[in-house]
N, C-alpha and C positions, 0 to 999 in steps of 0.2 A: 174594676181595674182593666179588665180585657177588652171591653168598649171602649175606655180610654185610650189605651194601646193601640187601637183598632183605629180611630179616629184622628192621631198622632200620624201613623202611618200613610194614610189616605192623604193628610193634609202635605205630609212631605212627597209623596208623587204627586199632589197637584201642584208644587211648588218645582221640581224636578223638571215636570211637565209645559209649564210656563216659561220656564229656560231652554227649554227645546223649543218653542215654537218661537220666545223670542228674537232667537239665533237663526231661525230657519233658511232664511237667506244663502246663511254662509254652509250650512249645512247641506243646501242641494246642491254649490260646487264643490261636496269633497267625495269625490270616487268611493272610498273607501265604503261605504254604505251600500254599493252595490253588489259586497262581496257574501251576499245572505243568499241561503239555498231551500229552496222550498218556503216553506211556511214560517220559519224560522227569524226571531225575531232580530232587529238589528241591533247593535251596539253603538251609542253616540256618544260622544265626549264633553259633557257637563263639568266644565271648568267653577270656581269662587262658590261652592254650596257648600257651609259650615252648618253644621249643628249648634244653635245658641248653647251657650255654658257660661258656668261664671270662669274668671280669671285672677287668680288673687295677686298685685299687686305689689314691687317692691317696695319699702322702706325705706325714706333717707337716700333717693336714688337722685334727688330733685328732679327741675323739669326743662321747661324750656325756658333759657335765659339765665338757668342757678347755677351755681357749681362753675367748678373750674373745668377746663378745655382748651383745647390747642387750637390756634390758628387755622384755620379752612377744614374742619372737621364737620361734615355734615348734620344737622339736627335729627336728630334721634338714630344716630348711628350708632350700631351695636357690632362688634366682631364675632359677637357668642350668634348672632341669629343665621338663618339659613341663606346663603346665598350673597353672605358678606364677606368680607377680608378679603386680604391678599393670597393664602394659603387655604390649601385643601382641607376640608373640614369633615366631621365624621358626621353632621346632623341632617334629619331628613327636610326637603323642600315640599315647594308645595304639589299637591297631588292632582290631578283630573281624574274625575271617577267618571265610570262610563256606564252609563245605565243601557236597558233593555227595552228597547220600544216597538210592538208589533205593527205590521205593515198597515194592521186596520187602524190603530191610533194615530200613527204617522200620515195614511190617509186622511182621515181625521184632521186633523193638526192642518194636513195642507190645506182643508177644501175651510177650515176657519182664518185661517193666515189670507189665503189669499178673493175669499169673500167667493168662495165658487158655488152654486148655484146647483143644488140635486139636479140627476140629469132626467128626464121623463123619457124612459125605452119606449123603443116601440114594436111592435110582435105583437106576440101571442099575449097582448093582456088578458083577454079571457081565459087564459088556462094559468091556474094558481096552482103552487107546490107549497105542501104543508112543511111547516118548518119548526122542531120545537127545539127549545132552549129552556136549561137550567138555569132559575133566577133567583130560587132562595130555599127556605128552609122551612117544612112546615111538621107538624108532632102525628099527621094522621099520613100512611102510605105504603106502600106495599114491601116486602123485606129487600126485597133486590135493590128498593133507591136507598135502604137506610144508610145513613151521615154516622161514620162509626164512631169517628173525633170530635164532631157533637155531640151523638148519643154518650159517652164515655166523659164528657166532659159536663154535660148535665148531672146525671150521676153521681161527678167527683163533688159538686158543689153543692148538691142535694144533702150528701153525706158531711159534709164538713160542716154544714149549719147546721142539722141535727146531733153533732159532735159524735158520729161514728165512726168514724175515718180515724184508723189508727195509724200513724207515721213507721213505727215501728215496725207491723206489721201491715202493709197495706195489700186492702184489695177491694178494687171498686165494681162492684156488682149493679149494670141498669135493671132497673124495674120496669113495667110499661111506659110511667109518666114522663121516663127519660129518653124515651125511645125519640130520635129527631129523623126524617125523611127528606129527602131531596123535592125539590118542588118544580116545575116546567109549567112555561106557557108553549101556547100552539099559534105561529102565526100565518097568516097564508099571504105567499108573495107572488108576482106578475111571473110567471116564467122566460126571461126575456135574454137575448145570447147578445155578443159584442166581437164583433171580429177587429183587429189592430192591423192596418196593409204598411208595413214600413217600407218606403224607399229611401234609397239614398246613392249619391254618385258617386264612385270610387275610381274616377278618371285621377290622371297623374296629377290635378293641380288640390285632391281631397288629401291631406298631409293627416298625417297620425293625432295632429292637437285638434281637427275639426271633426273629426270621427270624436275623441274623446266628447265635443259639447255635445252629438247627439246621443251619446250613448247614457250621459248624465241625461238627458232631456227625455230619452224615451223610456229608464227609470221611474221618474217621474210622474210621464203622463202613465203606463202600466200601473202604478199604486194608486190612483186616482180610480182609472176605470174599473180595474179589481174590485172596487168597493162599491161600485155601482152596478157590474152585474155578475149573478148565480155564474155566468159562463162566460169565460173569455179567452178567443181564439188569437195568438199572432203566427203572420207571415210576414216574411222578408223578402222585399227584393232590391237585388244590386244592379247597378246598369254604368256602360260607359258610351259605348255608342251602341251595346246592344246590351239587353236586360235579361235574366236570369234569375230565377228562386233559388234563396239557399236557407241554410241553418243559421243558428244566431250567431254564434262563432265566426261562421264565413263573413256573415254581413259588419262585423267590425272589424273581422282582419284581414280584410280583403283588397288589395289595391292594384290595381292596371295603369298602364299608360297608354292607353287609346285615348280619342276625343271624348265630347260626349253629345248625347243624345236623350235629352229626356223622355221623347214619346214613345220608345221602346218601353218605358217602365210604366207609363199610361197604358199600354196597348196589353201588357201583362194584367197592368191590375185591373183592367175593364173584363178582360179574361177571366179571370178569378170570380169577381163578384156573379159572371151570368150561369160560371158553371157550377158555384160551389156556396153561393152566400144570397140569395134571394134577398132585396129589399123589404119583404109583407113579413119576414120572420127574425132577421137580422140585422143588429144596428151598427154599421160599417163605418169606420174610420181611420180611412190613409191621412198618412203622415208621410210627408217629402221634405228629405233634408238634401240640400245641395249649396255649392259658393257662387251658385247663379251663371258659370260660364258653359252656359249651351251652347252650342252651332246654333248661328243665326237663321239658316233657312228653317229649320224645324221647328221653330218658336211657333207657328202661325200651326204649324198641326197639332201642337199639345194643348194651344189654347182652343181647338174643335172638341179633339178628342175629351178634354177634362168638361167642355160645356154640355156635348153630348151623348157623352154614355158614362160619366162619375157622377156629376156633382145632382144630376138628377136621384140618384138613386142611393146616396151617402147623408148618414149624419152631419160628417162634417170633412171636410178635407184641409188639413192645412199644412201650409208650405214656411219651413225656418231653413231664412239663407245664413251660413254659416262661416263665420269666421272672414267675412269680405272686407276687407278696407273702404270696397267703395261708399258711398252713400244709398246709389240704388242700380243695381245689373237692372239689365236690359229683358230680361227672364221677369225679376219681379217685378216691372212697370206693365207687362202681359197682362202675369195675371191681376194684376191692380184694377188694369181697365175690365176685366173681366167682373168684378165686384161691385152689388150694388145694393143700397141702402135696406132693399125689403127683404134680400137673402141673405142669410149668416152663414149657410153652408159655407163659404168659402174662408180661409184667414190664412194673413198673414205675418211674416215676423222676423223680424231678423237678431242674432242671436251670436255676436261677436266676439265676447269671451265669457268663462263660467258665469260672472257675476247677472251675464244676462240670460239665465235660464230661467229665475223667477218669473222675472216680467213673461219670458214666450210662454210661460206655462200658464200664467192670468189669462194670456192673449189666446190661447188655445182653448180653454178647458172654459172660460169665463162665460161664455154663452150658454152655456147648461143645456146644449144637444144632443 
């Protein structure tokens, strides 16, 4: 009966599960997911999952086409059910349950949804970090892992088939054969770090709703890379006509009215990587979000600066113009020509309202760098 239970349960989270990823779409535009703190898992909103039951049936109710009724009276309208009539009613509607889903299965979930590809770090592959993990349950093991709700529950069922087990008086006593132990494997992983370089322009024409799409989009890509390495560093940086590191806070609520200046935020994060993040031990990836209105003259130095001293030395660098009407600034036709068939380090993407977070995230994450 308790394997049964056991196998009921499992089957209604993989069904749970398959409605979240169904959805997933509509789920990476809703802010509200990014309100989880630490490790802590998310809560999503899982709408129409009933528990099959039977339902018995009225009597002499007829059906459709029987019985008497009034003129323009909808088919199978009822005043008794929820969410009908004219007047307020005491009965309950329908519910949305919201289940618990940890950032590694939500990872998970996204790199199956959207067909993303393991990333291969790169580092220190030769230096392995032993890693164990608890996987199950076994009868031989030392007293500190013993399974006391195992061991206890072995016991109770030991006694109940030998008809010891007094109801009246109960007391369930293990003997060795019921003694159950916790079980680990040992596995050894690449030691490999990941640093996140965010930029983003907070000149007067970045409004409140295109910060929102980055701040959904670098959610995102964070739960992705989280689950590809042991260690992962972000920095932020803000620019308008001049660039600046700050905290995470600063970097989405942060807004000027100067012009701007991409290559001040190029010229920081070339900074960064030579003083603080070696290529031979760290796997680097800026992310530039802007609405693509650069000052014209400076276009011709950011496309140097990103040829000769990032994209040599970066996993991958990619740029989502955000929230533009046009079809293509004059920014992202640079770096377009800058891109070519046999290098992936470069991508780009543009990223209009929520609905197209998805796609930038295929478009980012899809090359598996």
């Amino acid at each position: 009966m308790i394997a049964k239970i056991e196998q009921d349960q499992k089957r209604f989270r993989e069904i749970v599960r398959g409605k979240v990823r169904e959805n997933l779409r509509k789920h990476m535009s809703n802010g509200d997911l990014i309100g989880r703190k630490g490790n802590k898992p998310v809560s999503i909103p899982v709408p129409h999952i009933e528990i099959p039951r039977f339902r018995f049936g009225r009597r002499k109710t007829g059906g459709v086409g029987q019985g008497d009724g009034d003129k323009g009276t909808p088919i199978g309208f009822d005043p008794n059910q929820p969410g009908q009539g004219d007047e307020a009613g005491n009965l309950p509607g329908e519910h949305i349950m919201e289940v618990e889903v940890s950032l590694e299965e939500l990872a998970q979930m996204l790199g199956e949804e959207l067909e993303l590809p393991n990333i291969e770090p790169k580092g220190k592959e030769n230096i392995e970090s032993r890693v164990d993990r608890y996987t199950g349950i076994r009868r031989v093991g030392p007293e500190s892992l013993r399974h006391f709700k195992r061991t206890y529950r072995e016991a109770l069922k030991r006694q109940i088939a030998l008809g010891t087990y007094c109801v009246d008086a109960p007391c369930v006593v293990p003997v060795r054969e019921d003694k159950r132990y916790r079980s680990w494997k040992s596995r050894y992983e690449p030691d490999s770090n990941a640093v996140i370089i965010y930029m983003m322009d907070v000149s007067g024409s970045m409004h409140s709703e295109k910060k929102e799409l980055v701040r959904l989009t670098a959610f995102w890509i964070d739960t992705w890379l989280r689950s590809q390495y042991q260690k992962v560093e972000v920095r932020y940086i803000i620019h308008d006509a001049q660039a600046r590191e700050v905290d995470q806070h600063a970097f989405y609520h942060t807004r000027e009215s100067g012009g701007t200046s991409i290559s001040s935020a190029y010229q920081l994060c070339a900074e960064m990587m030579r003083e603080s993040y070696s290529p031979a031990d760290w796997n680097i990836y800026p992310f530039q979000f802007s609405d693509g209105d650069n000052w014209e003259d400076d276009n011709a130095e950011c496309a140097q600066l990103l040829a000769d001293e990032i994209l040599p030395f970066v996993n991958l660098f990619s740029y989502g113009e955000v929230g533009s009407p046009r079809s293509y600034s004059r920014f992202l036709k640079v770096l377009t020509r800058l891109k070519t068939e046999d290098d992936e380090r470069l991508v780009t993407t543009r990223i209009r309202t929520k609905d197209g977070i998805y796609d930038a995230i295929k478009a980012f994450l899809g090359k598996g760098r």
